[in-house]
C-alpha positions as CSV (number, residue, x, y, z in Angstrom):
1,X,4.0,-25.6,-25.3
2,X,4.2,-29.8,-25.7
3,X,4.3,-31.8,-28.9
4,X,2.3,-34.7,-28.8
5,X,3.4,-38.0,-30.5
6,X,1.1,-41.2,-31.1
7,X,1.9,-43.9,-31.8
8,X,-0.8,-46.4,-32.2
9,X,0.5,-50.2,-32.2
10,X,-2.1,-52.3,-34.3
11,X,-2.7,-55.7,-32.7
12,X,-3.0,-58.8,-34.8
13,X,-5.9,-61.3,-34.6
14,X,-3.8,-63.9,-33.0
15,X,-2.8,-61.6,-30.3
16,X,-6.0,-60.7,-29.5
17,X,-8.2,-62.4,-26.5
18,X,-10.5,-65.3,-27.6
19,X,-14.0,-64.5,-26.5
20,X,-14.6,-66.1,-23.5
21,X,-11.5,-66.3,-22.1
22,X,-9.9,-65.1,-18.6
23,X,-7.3,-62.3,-18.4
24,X,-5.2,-64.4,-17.1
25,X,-5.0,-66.6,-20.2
26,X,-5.1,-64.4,-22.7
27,X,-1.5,-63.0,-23.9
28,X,0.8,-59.6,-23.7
29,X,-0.8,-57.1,-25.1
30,X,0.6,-54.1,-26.8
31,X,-0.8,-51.5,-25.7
32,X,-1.5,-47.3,-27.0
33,X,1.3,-45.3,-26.0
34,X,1.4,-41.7,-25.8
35,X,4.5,-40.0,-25.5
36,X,5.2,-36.0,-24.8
37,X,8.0,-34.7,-25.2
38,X,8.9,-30.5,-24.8
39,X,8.9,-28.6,-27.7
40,X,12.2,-26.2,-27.7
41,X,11.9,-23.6,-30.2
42,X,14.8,-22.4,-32.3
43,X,15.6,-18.8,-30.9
44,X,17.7,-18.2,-34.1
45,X,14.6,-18.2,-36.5
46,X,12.4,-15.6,-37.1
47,X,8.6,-16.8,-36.3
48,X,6.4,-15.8,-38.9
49,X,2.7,-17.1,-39.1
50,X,-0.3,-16.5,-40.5
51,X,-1.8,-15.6,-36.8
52,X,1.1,-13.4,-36.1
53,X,0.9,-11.2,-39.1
54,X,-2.6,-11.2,-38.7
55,X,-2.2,-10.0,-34.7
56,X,0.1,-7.6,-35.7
57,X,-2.3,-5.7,-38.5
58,X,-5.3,-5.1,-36.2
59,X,-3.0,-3.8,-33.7
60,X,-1.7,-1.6,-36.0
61,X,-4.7,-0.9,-37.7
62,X,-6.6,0.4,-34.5
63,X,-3.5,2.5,-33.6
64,X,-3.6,3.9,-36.9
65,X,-7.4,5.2,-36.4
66,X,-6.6,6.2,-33.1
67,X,-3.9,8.4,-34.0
68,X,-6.2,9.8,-36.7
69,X,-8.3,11.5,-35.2
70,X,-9.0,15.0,-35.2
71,X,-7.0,17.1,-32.6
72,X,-10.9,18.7,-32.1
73,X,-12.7,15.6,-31.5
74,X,-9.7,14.1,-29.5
75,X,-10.0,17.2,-26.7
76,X,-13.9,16.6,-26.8
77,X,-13.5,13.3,-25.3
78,X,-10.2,13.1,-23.7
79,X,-11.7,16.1,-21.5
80,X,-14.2,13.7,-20.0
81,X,-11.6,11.4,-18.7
82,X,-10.7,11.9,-14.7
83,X,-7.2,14.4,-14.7
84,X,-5.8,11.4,-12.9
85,X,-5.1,9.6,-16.5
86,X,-4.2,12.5,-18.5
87,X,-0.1,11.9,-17.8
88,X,-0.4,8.1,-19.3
89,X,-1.6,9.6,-22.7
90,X,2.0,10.9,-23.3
91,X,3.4,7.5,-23.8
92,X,0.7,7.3,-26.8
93,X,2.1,9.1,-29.4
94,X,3.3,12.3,-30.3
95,X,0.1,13.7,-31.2
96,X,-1.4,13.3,-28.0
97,X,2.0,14.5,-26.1
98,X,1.9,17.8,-27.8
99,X,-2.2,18.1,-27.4
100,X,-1.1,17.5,-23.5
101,X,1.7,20.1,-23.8
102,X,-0.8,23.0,-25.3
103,X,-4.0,23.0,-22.2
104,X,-6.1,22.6,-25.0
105,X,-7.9,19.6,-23.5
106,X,-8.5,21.9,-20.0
107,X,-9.7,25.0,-21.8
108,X,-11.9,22.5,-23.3
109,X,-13.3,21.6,-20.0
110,X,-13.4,24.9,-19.2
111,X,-15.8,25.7,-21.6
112,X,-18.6,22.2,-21.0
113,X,-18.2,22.9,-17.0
114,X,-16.2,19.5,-16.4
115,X,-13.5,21.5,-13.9
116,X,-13.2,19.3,-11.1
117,X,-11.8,20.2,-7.7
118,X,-8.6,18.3,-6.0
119,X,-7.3,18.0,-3.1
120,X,-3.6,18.4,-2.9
121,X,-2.0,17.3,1.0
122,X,1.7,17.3,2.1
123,X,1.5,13.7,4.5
124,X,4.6,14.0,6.8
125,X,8.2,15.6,6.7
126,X,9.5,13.7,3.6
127,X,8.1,15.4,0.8
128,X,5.5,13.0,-0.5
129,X,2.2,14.8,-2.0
130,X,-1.2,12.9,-2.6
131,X,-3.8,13.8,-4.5
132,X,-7.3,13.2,-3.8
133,X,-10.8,13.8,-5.6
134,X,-12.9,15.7,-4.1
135,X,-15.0,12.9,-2.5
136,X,-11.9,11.6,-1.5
137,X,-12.7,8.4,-3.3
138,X,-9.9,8.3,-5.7
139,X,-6.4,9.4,-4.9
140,X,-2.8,9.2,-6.0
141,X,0.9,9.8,-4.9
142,X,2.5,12.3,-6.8
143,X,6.3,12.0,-7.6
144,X,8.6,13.0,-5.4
145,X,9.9,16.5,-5.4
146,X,13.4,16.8,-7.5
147,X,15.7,18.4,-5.0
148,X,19.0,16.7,-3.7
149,X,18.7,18.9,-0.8
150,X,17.9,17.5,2.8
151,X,17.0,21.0,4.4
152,X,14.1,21.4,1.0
153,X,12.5,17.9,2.6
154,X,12.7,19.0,6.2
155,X,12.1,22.6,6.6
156,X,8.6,24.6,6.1
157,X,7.6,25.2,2.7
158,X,4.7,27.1,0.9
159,X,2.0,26.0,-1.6
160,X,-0.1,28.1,-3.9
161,X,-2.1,26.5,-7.0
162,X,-2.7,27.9,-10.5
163,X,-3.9,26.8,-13.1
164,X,-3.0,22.8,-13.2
165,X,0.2,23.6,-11.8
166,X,1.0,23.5,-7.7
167,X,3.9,25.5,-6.7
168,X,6.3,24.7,-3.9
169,X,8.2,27.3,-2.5
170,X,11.1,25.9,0.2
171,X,14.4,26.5,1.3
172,X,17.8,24.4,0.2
173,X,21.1,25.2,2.4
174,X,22.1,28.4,0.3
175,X,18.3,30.0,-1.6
176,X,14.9,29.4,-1.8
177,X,13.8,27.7,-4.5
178,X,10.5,27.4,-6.5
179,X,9.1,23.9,-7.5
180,X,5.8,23.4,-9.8
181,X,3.6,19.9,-10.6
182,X,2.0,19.7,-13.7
183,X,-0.9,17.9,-13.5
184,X,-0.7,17.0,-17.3
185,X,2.7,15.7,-17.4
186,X,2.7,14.4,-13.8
187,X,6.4,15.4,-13.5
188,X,7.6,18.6,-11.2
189,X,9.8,21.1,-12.7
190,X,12.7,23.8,-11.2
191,X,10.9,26.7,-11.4
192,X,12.4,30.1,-11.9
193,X,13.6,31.6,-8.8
194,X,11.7,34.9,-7.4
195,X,12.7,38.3,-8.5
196,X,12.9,38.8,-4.9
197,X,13.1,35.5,-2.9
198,X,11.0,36.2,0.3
199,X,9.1,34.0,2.6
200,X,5.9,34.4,5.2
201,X,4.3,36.6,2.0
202,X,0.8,36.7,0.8
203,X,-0.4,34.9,-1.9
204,X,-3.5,35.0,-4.8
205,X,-4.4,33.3,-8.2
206,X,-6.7,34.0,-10.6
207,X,-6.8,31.4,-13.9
208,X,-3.1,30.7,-14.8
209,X,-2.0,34.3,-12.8
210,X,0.0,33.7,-9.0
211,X,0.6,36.6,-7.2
212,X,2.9,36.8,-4.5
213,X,2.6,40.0,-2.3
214,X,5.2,41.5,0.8
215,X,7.1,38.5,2.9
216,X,10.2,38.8,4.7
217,X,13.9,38.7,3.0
218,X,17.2,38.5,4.4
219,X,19.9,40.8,3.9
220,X,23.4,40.1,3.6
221,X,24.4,39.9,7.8
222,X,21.3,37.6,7.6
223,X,18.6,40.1,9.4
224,X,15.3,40.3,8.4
225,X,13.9,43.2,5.8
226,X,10.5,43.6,5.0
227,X,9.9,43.3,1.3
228,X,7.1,45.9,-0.1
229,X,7.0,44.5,-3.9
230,X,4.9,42.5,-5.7
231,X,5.5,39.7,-7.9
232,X,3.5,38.0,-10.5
233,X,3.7,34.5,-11.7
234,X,2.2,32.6,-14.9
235,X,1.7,28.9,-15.5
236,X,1.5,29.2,-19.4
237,X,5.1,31.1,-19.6
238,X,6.3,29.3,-16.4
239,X,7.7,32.7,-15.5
């Protein structure tokens, strides 16, 4: 911002031109002058205007109402917003962290038929995951996975979905290890490990349930055992 100074130099009669006269003959003039000069403002004092405490009230004000309202109505129309912005609605407030934290707002959408399908791809060796509607109009790039290991990001892994959780099963130097994206959160967590850590198994969900059936384990001289359990997995309990 610039402070403007005028000062406006009055001319007397006798200075002024006679009518008639040429430029040439008539003499010096003083003339406006307008000088600018940068305003530096005092970092030591506090503003306070008018305008400022003014700004500040509505924008309190309107976070005020939006924080009031009615965990109820709040899942009636959060639920209509894509999944894609559900994770920024954490940063809000508390009240909206811990409506995220309870699945209220996808039982909700449960219920009025707004599930909507994703598409979840692995795109190359490092372990980046995108997202993508299922037009494919829309996408995002989840966060990477949370594992310091380098054999996690370059050996084969294993996916299942349930719920609004997808699982990530893989291999570090010294266990398998379990890995699950929350969709709500958009953060992954260290799941718990298997009962039975196994690979090449078979594997079903049904709501928030993952089952994970046979696979091979190794035994302690590292050969290969057939497993013939049954494991069961659940996204609300995380266990």
């Amino acid at each position: 911002m610039t402070k403007i100074n005028r000062d406006v130099l009055m001319l007397r009669e006798d200075q002024a031109p006679k009518v008639g006269a040429s430029l040439s003959q008539s003499e010096p003039r003083k003339i406006l002058m307008v000088g600018i000069k940068p305003h530096i403002p005092d970092l030591n004092v506090k503003p306070c205007s008018d305008s400022d405490e003014e700004e500040k009230g509505e924008i309190g004000k309107a976070f005020q109402n939006l924080a009031g309202l009615k965990p109820h109505d709040a899942c009636y129309i959060i639920a209509r917003l894509p999944c894609f912005e559900y994770w920024k609605l954490q940063f809000l407030n508390k009240k909206f962290l811990q409506l995220l934290k309870s699945c209220e707002i996808f039982r909700v959408r449960q219920e009025r038929g707004l599930v909507t399908p994703y598409v979840i791809l692995h795109s190359g060796a490092v372990s980046n995951w995108e997202m993508f509607d299922k037009d494919f109009k829309t996408f995002r790039r989840l966060p990477k996975v949370p594992s310091s290991d380098y054999c996690f990001f370059y050996s084969g892994k294993e996916t299942v979905s349930v719920g609004t959780q997808l699982t990530v099963i893989g291999r570090e130097r010294d266990e398998i290890v379990v890995f699950s994206y929350e969709l709500e959160n958009h953060k992954w967590f260290k799941g718990p490990s298997m009962i039975t850590p196994r690979a090449m198994y078979g594997s079903a969900s049904h709501g928030k349930t993952t089952f994970f059936a046979g696979g091979i384990k190794m035994d302690e001289n590292g050969n290969p055992i057939v497993v013939q359990t049954v494991e069961k997995y659940n996204a609300d309990t995380k266990r």
